[in-house]
C-alpha positions as CSV (number, residue, x, y, z in Angstrom):
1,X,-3.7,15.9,-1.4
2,X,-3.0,16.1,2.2
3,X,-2.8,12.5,3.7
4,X,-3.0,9.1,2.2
5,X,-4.9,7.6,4.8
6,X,-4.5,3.3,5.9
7,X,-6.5,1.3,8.4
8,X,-5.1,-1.7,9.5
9,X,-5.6,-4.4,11.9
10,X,-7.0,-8.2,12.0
11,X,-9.2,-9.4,9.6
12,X,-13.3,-9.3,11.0
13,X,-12.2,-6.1,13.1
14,X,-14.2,-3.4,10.5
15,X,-11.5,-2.2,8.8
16,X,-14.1,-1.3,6.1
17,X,-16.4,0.1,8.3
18,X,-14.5,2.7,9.9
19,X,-12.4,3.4,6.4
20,X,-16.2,3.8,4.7
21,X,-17.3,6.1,8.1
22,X,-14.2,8.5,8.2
23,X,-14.3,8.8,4.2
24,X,-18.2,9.6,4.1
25,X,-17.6,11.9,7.5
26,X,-14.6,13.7,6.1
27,X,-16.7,14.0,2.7
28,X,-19.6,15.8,5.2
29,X,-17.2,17.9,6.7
30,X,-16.2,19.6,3.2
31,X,-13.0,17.1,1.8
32,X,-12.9,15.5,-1.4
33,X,-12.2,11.6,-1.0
34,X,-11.4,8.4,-3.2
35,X,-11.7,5.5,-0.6
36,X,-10.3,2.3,-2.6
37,X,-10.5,-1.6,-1.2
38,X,-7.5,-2.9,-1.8
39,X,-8.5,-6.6,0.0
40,X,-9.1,-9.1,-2.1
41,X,-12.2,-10.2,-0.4
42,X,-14.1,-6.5,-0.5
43,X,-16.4,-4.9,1.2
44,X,-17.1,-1.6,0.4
45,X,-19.9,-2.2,-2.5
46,X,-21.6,-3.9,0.2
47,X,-21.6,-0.8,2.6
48,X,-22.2,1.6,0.1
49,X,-24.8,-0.8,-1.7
50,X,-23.5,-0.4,-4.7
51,X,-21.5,-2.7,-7.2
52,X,-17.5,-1.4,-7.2
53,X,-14.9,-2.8,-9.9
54,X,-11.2,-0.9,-10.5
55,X,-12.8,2.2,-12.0
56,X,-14.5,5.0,-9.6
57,X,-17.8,5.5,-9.1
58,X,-19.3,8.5,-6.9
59,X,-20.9,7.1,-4.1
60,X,-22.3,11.1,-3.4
61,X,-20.8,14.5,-4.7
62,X,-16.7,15.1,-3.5
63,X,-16.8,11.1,-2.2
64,X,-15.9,8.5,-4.9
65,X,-15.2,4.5,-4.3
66,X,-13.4,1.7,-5.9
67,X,-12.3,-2.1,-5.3
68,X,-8.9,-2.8,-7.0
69,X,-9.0,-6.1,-9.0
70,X,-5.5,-7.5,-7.9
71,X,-5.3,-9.9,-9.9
72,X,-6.0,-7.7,-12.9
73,X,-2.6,-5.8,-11.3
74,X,-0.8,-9.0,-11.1
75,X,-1.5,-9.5,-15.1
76,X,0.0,-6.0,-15.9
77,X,2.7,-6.2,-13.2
78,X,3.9,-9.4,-15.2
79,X,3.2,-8.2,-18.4
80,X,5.5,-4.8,-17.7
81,X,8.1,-7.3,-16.6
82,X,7.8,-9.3,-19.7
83,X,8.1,-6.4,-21.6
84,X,11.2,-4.8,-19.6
85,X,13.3,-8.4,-19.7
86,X,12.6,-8.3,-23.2
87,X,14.0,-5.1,-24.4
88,X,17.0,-5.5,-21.9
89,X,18.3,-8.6,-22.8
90,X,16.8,-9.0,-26.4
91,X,20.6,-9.8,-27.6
92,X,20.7,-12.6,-25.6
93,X,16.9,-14.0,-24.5
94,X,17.7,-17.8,-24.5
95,X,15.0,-18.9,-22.1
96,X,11.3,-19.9,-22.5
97,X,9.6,-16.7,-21.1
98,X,6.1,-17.3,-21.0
99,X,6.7,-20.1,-19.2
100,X,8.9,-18.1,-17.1
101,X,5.9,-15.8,-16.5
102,X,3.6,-18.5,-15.9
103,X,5.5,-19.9,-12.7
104,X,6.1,-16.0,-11.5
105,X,2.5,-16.0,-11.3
106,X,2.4,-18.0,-8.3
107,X,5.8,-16.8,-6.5
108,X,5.8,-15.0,-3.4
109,X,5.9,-11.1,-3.3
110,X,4.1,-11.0,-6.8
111,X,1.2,-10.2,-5.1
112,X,2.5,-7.5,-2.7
113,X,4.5,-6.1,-5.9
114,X,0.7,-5.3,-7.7
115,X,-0.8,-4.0,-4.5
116,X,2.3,-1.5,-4.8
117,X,2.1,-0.9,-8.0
118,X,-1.8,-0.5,-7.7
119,X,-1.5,2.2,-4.5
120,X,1.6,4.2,-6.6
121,X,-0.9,4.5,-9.7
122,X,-3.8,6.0,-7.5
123,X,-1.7,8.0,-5.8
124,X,-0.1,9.4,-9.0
125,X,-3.2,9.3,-11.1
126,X,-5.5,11.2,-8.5
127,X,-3.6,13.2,-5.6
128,X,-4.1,16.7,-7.3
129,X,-8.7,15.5,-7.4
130,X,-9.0,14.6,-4.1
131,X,-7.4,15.7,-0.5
132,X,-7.8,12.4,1.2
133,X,-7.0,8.9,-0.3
134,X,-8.4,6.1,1.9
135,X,-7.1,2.7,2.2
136,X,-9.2,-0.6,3.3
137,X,-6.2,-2.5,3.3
138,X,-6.3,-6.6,2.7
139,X,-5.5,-9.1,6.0
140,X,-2.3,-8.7,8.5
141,X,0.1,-10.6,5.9
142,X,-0.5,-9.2,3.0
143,X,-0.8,-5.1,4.3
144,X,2.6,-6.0,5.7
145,X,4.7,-7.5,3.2
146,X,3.9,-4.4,1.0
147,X,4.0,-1.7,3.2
148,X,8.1,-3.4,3.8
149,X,8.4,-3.8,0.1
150,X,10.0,-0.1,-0.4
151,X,12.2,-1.1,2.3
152,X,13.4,-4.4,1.7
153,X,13.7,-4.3,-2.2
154,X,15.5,-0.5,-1.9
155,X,18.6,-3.1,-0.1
156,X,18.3,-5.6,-3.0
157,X,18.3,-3.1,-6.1
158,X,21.1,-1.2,-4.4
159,X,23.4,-4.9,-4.3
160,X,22.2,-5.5,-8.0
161,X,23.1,-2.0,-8.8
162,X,26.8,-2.2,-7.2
163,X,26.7,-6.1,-9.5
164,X,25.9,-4.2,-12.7
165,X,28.7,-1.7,-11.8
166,X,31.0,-4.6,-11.5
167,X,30.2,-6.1,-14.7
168,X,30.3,-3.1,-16.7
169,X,34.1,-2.0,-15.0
170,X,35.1,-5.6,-16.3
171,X,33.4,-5.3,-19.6
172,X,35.8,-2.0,-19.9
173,X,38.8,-4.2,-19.0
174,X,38.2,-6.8,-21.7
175,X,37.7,-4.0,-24.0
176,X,41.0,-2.5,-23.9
177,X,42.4,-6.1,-24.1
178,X,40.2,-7.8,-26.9
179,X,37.6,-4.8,-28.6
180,X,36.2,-7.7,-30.2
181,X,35.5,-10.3,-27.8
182,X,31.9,-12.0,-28.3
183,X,31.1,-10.8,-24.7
184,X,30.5,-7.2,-25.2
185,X,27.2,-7.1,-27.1
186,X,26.0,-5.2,-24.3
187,X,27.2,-1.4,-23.2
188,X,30.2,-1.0,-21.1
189,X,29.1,2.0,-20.1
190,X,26.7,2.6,-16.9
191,X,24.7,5.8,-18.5
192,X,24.3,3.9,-22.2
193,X,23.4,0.3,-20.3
194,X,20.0,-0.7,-20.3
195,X,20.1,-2.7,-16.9
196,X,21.5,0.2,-14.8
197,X,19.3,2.6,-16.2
198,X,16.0,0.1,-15.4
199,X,18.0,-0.5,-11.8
200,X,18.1,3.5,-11.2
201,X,14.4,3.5,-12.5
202,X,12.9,1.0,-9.4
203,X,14.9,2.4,-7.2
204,X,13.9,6.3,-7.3
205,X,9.9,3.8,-7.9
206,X,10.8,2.7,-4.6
207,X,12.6,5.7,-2.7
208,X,9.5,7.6,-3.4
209,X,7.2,4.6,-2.2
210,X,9.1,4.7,0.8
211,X,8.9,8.3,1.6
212,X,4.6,7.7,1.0
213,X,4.5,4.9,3.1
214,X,6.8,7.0,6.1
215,X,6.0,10.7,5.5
216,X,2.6,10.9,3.6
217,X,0.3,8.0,5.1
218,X,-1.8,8.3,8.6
219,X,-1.6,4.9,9.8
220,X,-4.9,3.7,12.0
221,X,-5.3,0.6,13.9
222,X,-8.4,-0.9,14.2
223,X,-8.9,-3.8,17.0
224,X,-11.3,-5.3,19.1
225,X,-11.1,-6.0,22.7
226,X,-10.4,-9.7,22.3
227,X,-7.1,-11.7,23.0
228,X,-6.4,-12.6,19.2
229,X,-7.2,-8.9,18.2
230,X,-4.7,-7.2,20.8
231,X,-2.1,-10.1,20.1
232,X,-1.9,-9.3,16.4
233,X,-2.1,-5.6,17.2
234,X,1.2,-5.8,18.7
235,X,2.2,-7.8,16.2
236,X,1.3,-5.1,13.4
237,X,3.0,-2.4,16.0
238,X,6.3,-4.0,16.1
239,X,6.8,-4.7,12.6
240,X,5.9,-1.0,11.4
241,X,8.8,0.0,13.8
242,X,11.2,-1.9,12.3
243,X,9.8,-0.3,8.9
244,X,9.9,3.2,10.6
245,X,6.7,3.2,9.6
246,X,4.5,5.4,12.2
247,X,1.7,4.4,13.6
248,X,-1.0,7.9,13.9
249,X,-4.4,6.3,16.2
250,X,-5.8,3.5,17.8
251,X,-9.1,2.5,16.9
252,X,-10.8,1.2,19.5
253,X,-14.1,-0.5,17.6
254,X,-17.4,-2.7,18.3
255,X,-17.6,-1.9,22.2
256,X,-20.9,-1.5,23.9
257,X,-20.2,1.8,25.0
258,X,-17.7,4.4,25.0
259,X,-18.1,5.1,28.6
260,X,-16.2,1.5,29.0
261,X,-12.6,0.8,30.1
262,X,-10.5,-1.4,28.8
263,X,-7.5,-1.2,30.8
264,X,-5.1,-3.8,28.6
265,X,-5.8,-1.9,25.7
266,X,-5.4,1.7,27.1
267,X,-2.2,1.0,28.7
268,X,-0.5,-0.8,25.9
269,X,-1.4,2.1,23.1
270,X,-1.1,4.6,25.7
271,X,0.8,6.9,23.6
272,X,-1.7,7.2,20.8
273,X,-5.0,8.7,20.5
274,X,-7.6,5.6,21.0
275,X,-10.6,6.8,19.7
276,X,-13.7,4.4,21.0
277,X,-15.9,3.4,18.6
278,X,-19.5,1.8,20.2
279,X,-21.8,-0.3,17.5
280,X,-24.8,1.2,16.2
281,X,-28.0,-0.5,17.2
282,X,-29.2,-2.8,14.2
283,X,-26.2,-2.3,12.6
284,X,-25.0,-0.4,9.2
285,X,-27.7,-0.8,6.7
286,X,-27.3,2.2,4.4
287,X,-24.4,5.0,3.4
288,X,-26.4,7.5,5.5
289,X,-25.8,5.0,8.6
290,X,-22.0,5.8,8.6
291,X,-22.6,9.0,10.3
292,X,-23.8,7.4,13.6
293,X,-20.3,6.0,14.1
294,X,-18.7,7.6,17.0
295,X,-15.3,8.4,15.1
296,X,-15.4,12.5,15.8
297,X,-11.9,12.0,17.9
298,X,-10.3,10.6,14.9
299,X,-11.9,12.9,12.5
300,X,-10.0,15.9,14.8
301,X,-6.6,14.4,14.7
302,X,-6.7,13.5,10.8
303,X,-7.8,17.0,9.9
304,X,-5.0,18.4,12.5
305,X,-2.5,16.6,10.8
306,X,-0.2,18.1,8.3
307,X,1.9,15.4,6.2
308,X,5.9,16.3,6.2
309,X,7.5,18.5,3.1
C-alpha cells in the first residue's frame, strides 16, 4: 500500500464525488483501490449505482467499494469492551454491566472510537490487496474527533498506565507487610497484571494509529468558494496542526470554470497545490462520468507522493 488517502471538508462540498473520481481515475491509471464511506449518511452506492453494505464489492476490475455500517462497529467496539472488563476484573465485577454498556452506547467518543477501530481493521485487513485506500470521511465533527483520538487518548493511557504502576508498587508494599491481606487478589507484578498488559496493548493500538494518521495518510480538502465553506476550511486547517496532522492539497470543487480566480481562496491555501475542479454539465449520472472531472493536478501529486519509512 502506498497512501491511505482522506478527503475532508464541509458537508454538501462532494467529498464523495471527488473520493469516487480520484479512486476510479487512479483505478484507470493502473492502481488497485478500496474506496470505503465511512459517513453515516453515504453516498457512494449512489455514485456508483450500486447497493454498498460493510463487505466489498467490485465496482470494475482492481477498484472495489464499501460503506462501513458504524453502528454495527459501535456493537463490536462495546462488545470487545465488555469482554476485556470482564476477564480483567472478573475477581471483583460488582457492577451491572449490561447496563453499564447500555448507557456507553450513547457517550461521547464511542462513536469516533468505532470509526477508529473500523479504519485500523481495513487498513490491517487489506493494505498488502490494494495500493490506495480511499476515505469519504463523515461531516467536520466527527472526521476530527477521530483523526485526534490517537493523540489525545495516547496522553490519557500514558496517566492510567503511570496509576497502574502506582497501585501495583503499593500492592508490593502491603505484601511484604501482610502476604495475606484480602487486597491482593490481583498481581503485584506489572508483566503478570492483566490491566498493564491491556494498557500497553491500546497504547502501541494507538501509537501506530498515530503514526497512519501523520505519516501514511494524504490529507485533501475539498471546499467550495462560499463564506461557510472557506470559514470551516480554516477551521479543519488549524485543528490538524495542532494534531500535526498534514494537510497534502486543496481541492478547489464545483466552479464554473477553471480558468476562474478566486483570490480569497488562492491566497489563504497558498502553500498547497489547489487543484480546480469545474462541474460537469448535467452532472454525474454513471461511474463512467467520473472521468470528466478535472482532478489530473491531484492525480500528479498523489502518485508523486511517497509515504515516510
Amino acid at each position: 500500500m502506498r497512501r491511505m488517502l482522506f478527503f475532508l471538508g464541509k458537508g454538501g462540498v462532494g467529498k464523495s464525488t471527488i473520493s469516487s473520481a480520484v479512486s476510479y481515475q487512479l483505478n484507470r491509471l493502473g492502481s488497485t483501490v478500496l474506496i470505503v464511506s465511512l459517513d453515516p449518511a453515504h453516498n457512494l452506492g449512489d455514485i456508483f449505482n450500486m447497493r454498498l453494505a460493510d463487505e466489498r464489492r467490485s465496482v470494475v476490475k482492481g477498484l472495489d467499494a464499501m460503506e462501513i455500517d458504524l453502528q454495527g462497529w459501535v456493537q463490536r467496539y462495546l462488545k470487545k469492551s465488555r469482554d476485556e472488563i470482564i476477564s480483567n476484573y472478573n475477581y471483583n465485577l460488582s457492577i451491572n454491566l449490561d447496563s453499564y454498556m447500555n448507557i456507553m452506547k450513547y457517550s461521547p467518543g464511542t462513536q469516533e472510537y468505532a470509526t477508529l477501530w473500523a479504519i485500523e481493521h481495513i487498513y490491517e485487513t487489506w493494505k498488502d490487496q490494494y495500493e490506495y485506500l480511499v476515505f469519504d470521511t463523515p461531516p467536520t465533527a466527527l472526521t476530527l474527533q477521530f483523526l485526534a483520538m490517537p493523540s489525545i487518548t495516547r496522553l490519557w493511557v500514558r496517566e492510567l498506565s503511570s496509576m497502574r504502576e502506582k497501585i501495583l508498587s503499593k500492592r508490593q508494599t502491603l505484601t511484604r507487610l501482610n502476604p495475606e491481606a484480602s487486597v491482593l487478589k490481583g498481581a503485584t507484578k506489572k508483566e503478570d497484571d492483566k490491566v498493564s498488559m491491556q494498557l500497553g496493548s491500546i497504547s502501541d493500538r494507538l501509537e501506530k494509529l498515530y503514526r497512519l494518521f501523520t505519516e501514511r495518510s494524504y490529507m485533501s480538502l475539498v471546499i467550495n468558494d462560499d463564506r461557510l465553506s472557506l470559514e470551516e476550511s480554516k477551521r479543519i486547517r488549524q485543528e490538524l496542526q495542532k494534531l500535526q496532522i498534514t494537510i497534502n492539497s486543496v481541492c478547489l470543487n464545483k466552479i464554473p470554470s477553471v480558468a476562474d480566480s478566486h483570490p480569497e481562496i488562492e491566497n489563504h491555501f497558498a502553500s498547497f497545490p489547489i487543484n480546480k475542479i469545474a462541474s460537469v454539465p448535467g452532472g454525474i449520472h454513471r461511474t463512467e462520468d467520473l472521468s470528466a472531472l478535472t482532478i489530473d493536478k491531484i492525480l500528479d501529486h498523489i502518485r508523486q507522493q511517497e509515504p515516510s519509512a
